[in-house]
FIVEXLUM-319525 format. One record per residue (C-alpha): x, y, z. Coordinates in steps of 0.1 Angstrom, whole numbers, plus 5000, padded with zeros to 4 digits. Layout:
BEGIN
XYZ...
This chain:
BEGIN
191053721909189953351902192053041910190952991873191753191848191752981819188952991792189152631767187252601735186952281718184052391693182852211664180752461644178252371617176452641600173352471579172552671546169252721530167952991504167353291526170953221544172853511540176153311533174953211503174153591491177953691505179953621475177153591445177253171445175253091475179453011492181753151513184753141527184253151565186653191595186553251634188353481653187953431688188653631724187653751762186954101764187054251797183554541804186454821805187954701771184854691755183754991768186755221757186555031723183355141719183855551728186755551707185055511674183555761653180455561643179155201644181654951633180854561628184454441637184454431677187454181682189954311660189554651675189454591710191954321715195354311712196754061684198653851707194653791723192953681690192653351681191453241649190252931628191752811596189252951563187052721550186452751513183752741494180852631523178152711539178252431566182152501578183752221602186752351617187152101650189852341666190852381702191752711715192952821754191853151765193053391799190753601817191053721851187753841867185153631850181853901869183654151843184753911809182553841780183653591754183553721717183353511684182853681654183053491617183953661590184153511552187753581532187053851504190353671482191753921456190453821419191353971380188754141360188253861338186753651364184753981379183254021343181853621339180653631371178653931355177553731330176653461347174553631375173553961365172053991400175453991416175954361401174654571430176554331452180354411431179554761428179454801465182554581467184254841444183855111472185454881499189354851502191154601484191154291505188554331532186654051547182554071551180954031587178853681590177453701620178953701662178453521694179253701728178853521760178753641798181353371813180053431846176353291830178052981817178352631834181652391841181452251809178952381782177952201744175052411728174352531697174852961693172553211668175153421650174153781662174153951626175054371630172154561609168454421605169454361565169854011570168853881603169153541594172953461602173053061612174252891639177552791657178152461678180652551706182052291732183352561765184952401788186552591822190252401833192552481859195252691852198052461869197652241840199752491819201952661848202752991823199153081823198753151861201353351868201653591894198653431910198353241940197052901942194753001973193153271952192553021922190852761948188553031954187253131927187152751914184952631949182752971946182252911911181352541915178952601944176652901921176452641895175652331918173152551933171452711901170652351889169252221920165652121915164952151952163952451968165552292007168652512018172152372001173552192027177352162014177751921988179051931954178951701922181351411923183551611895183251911910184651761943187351551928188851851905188852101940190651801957193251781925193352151926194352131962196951851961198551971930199352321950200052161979197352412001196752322035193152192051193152482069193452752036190852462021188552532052189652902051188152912014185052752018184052932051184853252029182853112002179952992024179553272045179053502015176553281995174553262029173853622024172453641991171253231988169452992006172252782026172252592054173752742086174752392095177352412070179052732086178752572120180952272103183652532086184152702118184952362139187052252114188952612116188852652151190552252152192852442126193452742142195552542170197552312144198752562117199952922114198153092084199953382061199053732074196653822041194553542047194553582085193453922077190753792053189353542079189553872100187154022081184953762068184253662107183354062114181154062084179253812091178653882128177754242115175254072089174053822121173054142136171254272111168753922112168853982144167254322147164854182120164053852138160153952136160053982099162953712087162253432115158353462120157153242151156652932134158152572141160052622109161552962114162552912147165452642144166652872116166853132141168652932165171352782138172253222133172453252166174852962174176853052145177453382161178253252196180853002176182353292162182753482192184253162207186853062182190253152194191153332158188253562162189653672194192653692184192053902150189454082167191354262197188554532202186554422229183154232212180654082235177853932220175553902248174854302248175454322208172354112204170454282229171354662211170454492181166754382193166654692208167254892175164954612160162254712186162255102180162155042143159354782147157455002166157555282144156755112116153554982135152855342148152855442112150055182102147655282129148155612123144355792129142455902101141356222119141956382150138756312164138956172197137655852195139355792162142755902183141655622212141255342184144255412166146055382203143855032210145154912176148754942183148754852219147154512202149854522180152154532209150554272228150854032204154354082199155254062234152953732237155353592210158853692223157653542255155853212244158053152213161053392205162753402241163053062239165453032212167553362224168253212254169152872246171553022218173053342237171553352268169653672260166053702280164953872246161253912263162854152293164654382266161954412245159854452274161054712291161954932252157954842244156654962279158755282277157955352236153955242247153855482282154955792262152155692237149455642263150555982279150856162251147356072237145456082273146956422274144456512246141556392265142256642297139156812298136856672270136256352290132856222286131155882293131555752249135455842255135655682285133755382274136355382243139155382266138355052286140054832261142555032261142954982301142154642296145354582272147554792290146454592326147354272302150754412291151754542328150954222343153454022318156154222340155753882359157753732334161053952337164353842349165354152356163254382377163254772375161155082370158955042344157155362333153855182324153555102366151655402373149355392339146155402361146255752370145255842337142055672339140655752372137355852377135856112404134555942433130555952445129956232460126756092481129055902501129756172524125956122538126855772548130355952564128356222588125255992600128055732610130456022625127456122644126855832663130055732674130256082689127356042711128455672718132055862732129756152755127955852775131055622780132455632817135455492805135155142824135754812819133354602805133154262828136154152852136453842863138353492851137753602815137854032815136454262791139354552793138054802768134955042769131055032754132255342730134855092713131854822711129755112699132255232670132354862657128354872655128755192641131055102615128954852605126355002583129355132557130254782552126554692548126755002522129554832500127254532500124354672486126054912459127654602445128954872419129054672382132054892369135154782382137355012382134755302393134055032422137554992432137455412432134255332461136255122480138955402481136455622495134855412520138155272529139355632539136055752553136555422581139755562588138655942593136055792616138555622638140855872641138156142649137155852673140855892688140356252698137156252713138156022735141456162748138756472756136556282773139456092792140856482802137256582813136456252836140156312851139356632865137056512890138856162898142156032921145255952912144155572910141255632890142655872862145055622858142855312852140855532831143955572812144855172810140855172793141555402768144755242756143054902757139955092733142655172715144054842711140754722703140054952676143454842662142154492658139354632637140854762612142954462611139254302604138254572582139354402543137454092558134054272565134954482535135454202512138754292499139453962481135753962465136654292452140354252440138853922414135954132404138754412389141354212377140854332345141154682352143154702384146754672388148154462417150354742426147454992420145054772444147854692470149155052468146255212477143855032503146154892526148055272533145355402540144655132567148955142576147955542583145155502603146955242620150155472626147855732641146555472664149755292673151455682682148355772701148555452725152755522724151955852740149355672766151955442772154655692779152555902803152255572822155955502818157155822829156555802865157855402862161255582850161955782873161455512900163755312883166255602874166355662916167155332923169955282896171955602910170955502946173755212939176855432930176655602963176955252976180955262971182155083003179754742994182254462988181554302954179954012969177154272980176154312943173154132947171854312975172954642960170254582926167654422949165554722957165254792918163754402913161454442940159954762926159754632888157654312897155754512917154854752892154754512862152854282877149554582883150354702848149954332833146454302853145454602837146254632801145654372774148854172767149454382734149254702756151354552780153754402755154254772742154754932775157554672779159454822752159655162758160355062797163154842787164755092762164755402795166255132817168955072791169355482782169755522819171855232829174455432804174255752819175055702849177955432837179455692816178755962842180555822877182956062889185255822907187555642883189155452917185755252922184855232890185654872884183654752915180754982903180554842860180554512879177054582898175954752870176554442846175154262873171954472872171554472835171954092839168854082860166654332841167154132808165753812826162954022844161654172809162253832793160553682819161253282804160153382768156553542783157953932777160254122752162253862725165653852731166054062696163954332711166254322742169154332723168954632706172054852694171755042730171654712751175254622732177054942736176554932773177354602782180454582761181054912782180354712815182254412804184954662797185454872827184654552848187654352835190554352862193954512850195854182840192454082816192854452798196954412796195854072775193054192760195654502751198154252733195054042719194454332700197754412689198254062672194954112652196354412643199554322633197654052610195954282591198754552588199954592555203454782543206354792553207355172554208955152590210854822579210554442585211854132611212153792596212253512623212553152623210053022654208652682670208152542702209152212714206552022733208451762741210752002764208652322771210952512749209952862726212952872698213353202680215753262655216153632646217353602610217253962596215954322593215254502563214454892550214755042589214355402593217855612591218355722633221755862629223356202617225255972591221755832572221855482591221355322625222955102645220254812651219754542674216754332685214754302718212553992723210154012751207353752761204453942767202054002789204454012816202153852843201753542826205853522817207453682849209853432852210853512815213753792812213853982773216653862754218654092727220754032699224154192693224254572678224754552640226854942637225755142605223454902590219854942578219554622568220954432592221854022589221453892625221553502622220653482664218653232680217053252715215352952736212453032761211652812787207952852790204752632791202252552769199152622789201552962792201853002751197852932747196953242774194653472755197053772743200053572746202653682724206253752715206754162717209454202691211154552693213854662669215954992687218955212674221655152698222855512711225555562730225555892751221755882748218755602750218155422725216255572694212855372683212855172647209754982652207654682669206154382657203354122677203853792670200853592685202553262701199253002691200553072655203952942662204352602651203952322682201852572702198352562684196452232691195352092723197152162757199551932777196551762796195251632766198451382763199551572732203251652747204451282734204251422693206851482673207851882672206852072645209052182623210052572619208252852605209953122590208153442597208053792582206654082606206454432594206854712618204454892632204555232651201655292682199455592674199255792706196255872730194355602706193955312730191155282753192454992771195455232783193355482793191555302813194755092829195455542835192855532853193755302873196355492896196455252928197954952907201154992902201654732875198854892855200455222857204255032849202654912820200555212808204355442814206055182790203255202765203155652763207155602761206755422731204055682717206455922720209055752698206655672673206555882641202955822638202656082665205456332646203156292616200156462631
């Protein structure tokens, strides 16, 4: 339905006569009588008009229309150029489906047979013409001639002249009509829009006025939103006559607009505009539920339609300057939508356009790249036809990526934050690896040097696209990373020539070495004349990889793979010769000598390292990774080479580990001795510490000290290591392995005492092992086991209630019940207030399903509050949640209330008569959060503030989990002090009362 639904004639028709007009033939004296009668048809009244008659029938109006929707003219007599200068109104409702019908008709006027008979007479010709008016019936009117009209073709306002359309060819020449159309709105004559709403009517009226305003502009620039001045005023009457809102107006045109921007060419600017001014709306007004359902819809439709650009974006927005702010004006018309509030309102089901654009370029991709695949389709299967085909679409692809990267990315992700170059990216490599694979596959076996010549580009493009990877925001596995191993070529066989003249003559450089140093003296040569020999020897390969100077790149890349791991066979080969020849020279040879052999052998071993540290130096490693940029991946390049120098190097490094340990193994057990020669060293006093670990120092810088004249520093460096980690492992052992728990204490403390002094030794001032090296996972575990067992019994009773605060911090629930206090301490008079306000949810201790509650309030630990007795509050009988309104002053210190693992023990109990007391649940309150304690200490002059204020506290109750506690093990252990063993009984008693323990 139309806002407008009102179709006004004011027509003034003139029908000029000559001698072949067939008016003038009509009634035998070139005159007629003509009238008008006038309608709208709707397609489905014409069309059942039409099936129901038996044959072709001129009249169309009087048959298909109701009387009551016939208009006619008043009967002009005796013309040919009729006047009539009538006004009609006429009602449609759907003008896509309503055609306007005129039809004239001239007046056949009964006459007597006197007349019929002179008109004979007169004009014998008229004879055919009466006989066929015999056969009609009496008093029927001839057809002139009709004019039907599409209204949906027509303008605002239309003044032409109209060819009557005659019915049979006899006379084709029917005249002409003048019409003046006019379309009005309906609220001009209430009665003729009834039933219709005024929003509806708007509507049509806006949609109407927008086709026409854009069917005569001469311009071929987008519509941009404005209307004629009449066309404006009339929707702004329309408006204010029907009282609609600014937000149904903006409601309408957004409606409007958003529809015409799908089949014309509007300007996105002017949807951006509609969807401020409803979004400013949206906030002010509350819109009936069929329109919010409309806006509903129309805000889906066109973020569905969005989409579909979107997944087109290569075809609709090409990369030019002119496409792309076009593509950016779509994009921030769907990110407005998404971020209007009646979108997400109307719109519950969750919508997020970040990942709906990206699935959309995604499906956009896939399709793109089939369509492309299509094109290069080859035209035969011959091989090289096959490899061109694949080197046309890969160019395809390229180019596309080199546009979403340098052009299209851009815009996505300064619109909707969408890095469209990594999505497509990463479809495109996986859609262009199963490609490659699936057409190298064909080549298994048939390889020759034309196909392999014909792949290059191929390589070449596919190097191109991998190395665009660069570019991504998000990094992952791509499938195209490994594309090289379809293209490798076999390596030169000759090389292994160059591999046994060079293996050759390192072995005879190994049989004459006596396995001495070099030169001694202020600047020592430490390694061999075999490891100076295997550099010379190594020498004429890289000399080799000079002269090949291989021109193909990617087969000379294949070389350097070869040579590369032909160096490293020759080192290691190198590495077991000469343990052999160390073995056979150590037959012969003292003590002394085999091991100075040994230091030589890990120092050529060291030295060897260092050359194939120098090895992509001689080898020109940098020369050759520019010459095959074009046909080497980094990954491939870096993937390759340097493992097979990392292995070679591992061999190496596990070779001089095992020469290292056979020279650490004796150092071990020295120091193993000398650690377990302490422990039996019981009746020392603690100040004896030092001279118990005094004999171990001695020995170590001693021993050191050779080794470090021996070995190069990187030998020496990686003995340290290995030495310091058995000195750790065996400091453990025997701390975790003394039998007597009464000496224990005294022992951990030499103990941490001699780790103390090892850790300086193999520091040695920042000349040794880093202190990261020394600290290693090992290193921590045993001292915090020293520090542990070396703390006295009061530093592990606070340490034990240090622990249960930070516990009680964390603990969450309150399935054994809570205790609410009221706490703060005083400065000004050393005082520790606590106010016990309540209890809540206890446990049920009785027969009868309650308790009989009080509170104990204890300042613990007991050696820094012995002065200090535990105060209760009274017994509250058959109550589990009990109201206890008590308050209790402590006369304590500060420096007392900031002790480490000071805290208030609070203790709620079941009072039992003829038994003890029955255990509800305990609660650590650490004192340094009480208000007034936290701060500085007395000395600082802080006692002259003003007290703090009160702090209501909840604590929920916990219950101890038995035999968990290594601090009261170890206070168990302790069985000569009699307050650790007081406090250790109190502690199990309270494990056994605790239901954690029955829940086991």
């Amino acid at each position: 339905m139309y806002s407008w639904s009102t179709w006004r004639t004011g027509f003034q028709m003139t029908c000029p006569g000559d001698l072949g007009d067939p008016l003038t033939s009509l009634q035998g004296q070139s005159f007629s009588d003509p009238y008008c009668l006038l309608t709208i048809l709707e397609d489905e009244e014409e069309k059942r008009t039409r099936l129901s008659r038996a044959k072709p029938c001129k009249s169309v109006v009087k048959d298909a229309a109701s009387g009551d929707k016939i208009y006619q003219t008043d009967i002009k007599k005796q013309t040919l150029n009729p006047i009539w200068n009538q006004t009609f109104i006429l009602e449609f409702e759907d003008v896509a489906a309503a055609n306007f019908h005129l039809e004239m008709w001239d007046k056949d006027e009964e006459v007597s047979l006197t007349q019929k008979l002179e008109e004979i007479k007169t004009n014998f010709n008229s004879l055919r013409r009466m006989i066929k008016e015999a056969k009609k019936e009496k008093g029927t009117d001839d057809f002139l001639g009709n004019v039907v009209l599409k209204l949906q073709d027509l303008h605002c306002t239309e003044d032409n002249w109209y060819n009557l359309q005659p019915r049979t060819e006899t006379y084709p020449d029917r005249g002409q009509c003048h019409l003046n159309l006019k379309f009005i709105h309906k609220s001009r004559d209430g009665t003729l829009s009834a039933g219709r709403s005024a929003y509806i009517n708007y509507c049509g009226i806006l949609q109407q006025f927008v086709q026409a305003y854009i069917s005569k502009q001469q311009s071929s620039a987008p519509w941009k939103g404005e209307l004629c001045g009449e066309a404006q005023t009339l929707l702004e009457l329309y408006a204010t006559q029907n009282d609609l809102s600014p937000f149904l107006q903006d409601l309408a045109k957004w409606v409007a607009y958003s529809k015409l921007y799908q089949s014309l060419e509007v300007d996105a600017s002017v949807l951006l505009q509609q969807l401020t001014s409803i979004e400013y709306h949206w906030h002010q007004q509350q819109l009936p539920h069929q329109q919010k359902q409309e806006l509903g819809d129309s805000l889906h439709g066109f973020l569905q339609y969005g989409l579909c650009l979107v997944a087109k974006y290569r075809d609709i927005f090409p990369p030019t300057p002119s496409a792309n702010p076009k593509l950016h004006t779509l994009l921030r018309i769907l990110v407005q939508i998404c971020k209007t509030q009646a979108f997400q309102k109307l719109n519950p089901a969750q919508f997020e356009l970040h990942d709906e654009v990206s699935m959309a370029v995604q499906t956009g991709t896939q399709e793109w790249f089939s369509i492309k695949k299509g094109l290069h389709q080859p035209m035969t299967k011959d091989l090289s036809e096959i490899v061109s085909a694949l080197s046309r679409l890969i160019g395809e692809v390229q180019e596309d990526i080199k546009h979403n990267k340098d052009n299209w990315n851009k815009v996505f992700v300064s619109a909707v934050q969408v890095d469209v170059f990594t999505v497509i990216y990463q479809r495109l490599d996986s859609l262009l690896a199963q490609e490659v694979k699936e057409t190298l596959s064909l080549m298994e076996g048939h390889m020759e040097q034309p196909l392999a010549n014909s792949l290059f580009p191929v390589y070449l493009s596919l190097q191109a696209i991998h190395k665009d990877k660069a570019f991504l925001q998000r990094r992952g596995l791509l499938e195209l990373t490994n594309f090289h191993e379809g293209f490798r070529e076999a390596l030169p066989y000759w090389l292994n020539q160059a591999f046994s003249k060079t293996q050759d003559r390192v072995e005879r450089a190994v049989q004459v070495d006596q396995l001495q140093p070099l030169q001694s003296g202020s600047v020592p040569i430490k390694h061999s004349s075999s490891a100076v020999d295997l550099v010379a020897c190594i020498q004429p390969i890289c000399q080799l990889w000079e002269q090949l100077s291989w021109p193909d790149p990617e087969e000379a890349f294949m070389l350097m793979v070869k040579l590369t791991e032909d160096v490293c066979k020759i080192v290691v080969n190198y590495c077991h010769i000469l343990k052999e020849r160390v073995r056979v020279l150590s037959e012969d040879s003292d003590h002394g000598s085999a091991i100075n052999m040994l230091c030589v052998v890990v120092n050529d071993l060291e030295h060897l390292r260092s050359v194939l540290t120098r090895l992509p130096t001689q080898l020109n490693w940098a020369g050759l990774r520019d010459r095959t940029q074009t046909v080497i991946g980094e990954n491939q390049f870096h993937n390759t080479l340097p493992s097979q120098l990392q292995q070679a190097q591992s061999i190496l490094s596990r070779e001089i580990r095992s020469a290292l340990d056979t020279l650490g193994k004796k150092l071990n057990t020295d120091i193993e001795t000398h650690v377990r020669s302490m422990s039996t060293r019981r009746r020392i006093p603690s100040k004896s510490t030092e001279d118990a670990a005094a004999p171990l120092m001695r020995y170590l810088e001693q021993e050191l000290q050779y080794m470090n004249e021996n070995l190069v520093q990187e030998n020496f460096n990686s003995l340290l290591t290995p030495l310091w980690n058995n000195s750790v492992k065996i400091l453990y052992q025997v701390a975790t392995q003394h039998p007597q728990q009464e000496g224990l204490m005294v022992f951990c403390q030499r103990l941490l005492y001699t780790l103390q002094c090892l850790e300086q030794c193999f520091h040695a001032e920042g000349n040794g092992l880093p202190l990261n090296a020394l600290h290693s996972d090992e290193y921590k575990t045993l001292k915090a086991h020293l520090t542990h067992n070396s703390l006295s019994s009061q530093e592990l009773m606070q340490k034990f209630f240090d622990r249960k605060i930070k516990e009680q911090n964390v603990y969450s629930g309150e399935k054994y019940g809570a205790v609410t206090l009221l706490a703060s301490y005083r400065r000004s008079d050393q005082r520790l207030r606590v106010e016990v306000l309540n209890a809540v949810n206890l446990l049920p201790m009785d027969s009868n399903g309650l308790s009989d509650p009080f509170v104990q309030l204890c300042l613990e630990p007991n050696h820094i509050f012995r002065e200090v007795e535990p105060r209760c509050t009274q017994i509250k009988n058959c109550d589990l949640n009990p109201l206890f309104d008590e308050a209790f002053e402590f006369l304590v210190s500060l420096d007392q209330c900031q002790t480490p693992g000071a805290c208030l023990a609070v203790t709620v109990l079941d009072h039992d008569t003829l038994s003890a007391d029955d255990f509800e649940g305990e609660a650590f309150l650490g004192l340094k959060a009480i208000p007034g304690v936290g701060g500085g200490r007395e000395r600082d002059g802080l006692s002259s503030q003003p007290d703090s204020a009160p702090a209501q506290i909840r604590l929920p109750l916990m219950h101890p989990k038995p035999n968990e506690d290594s601090i009261l093990r170890l206070l168990e252990s302790r069985r000569g002090e009699r307050e650790a063993q007081a406090f250790v009984k109190k502690r199990r008693q309270r494990e056994k009362q605790s239901q954690e323990g029955n829940r086991q």
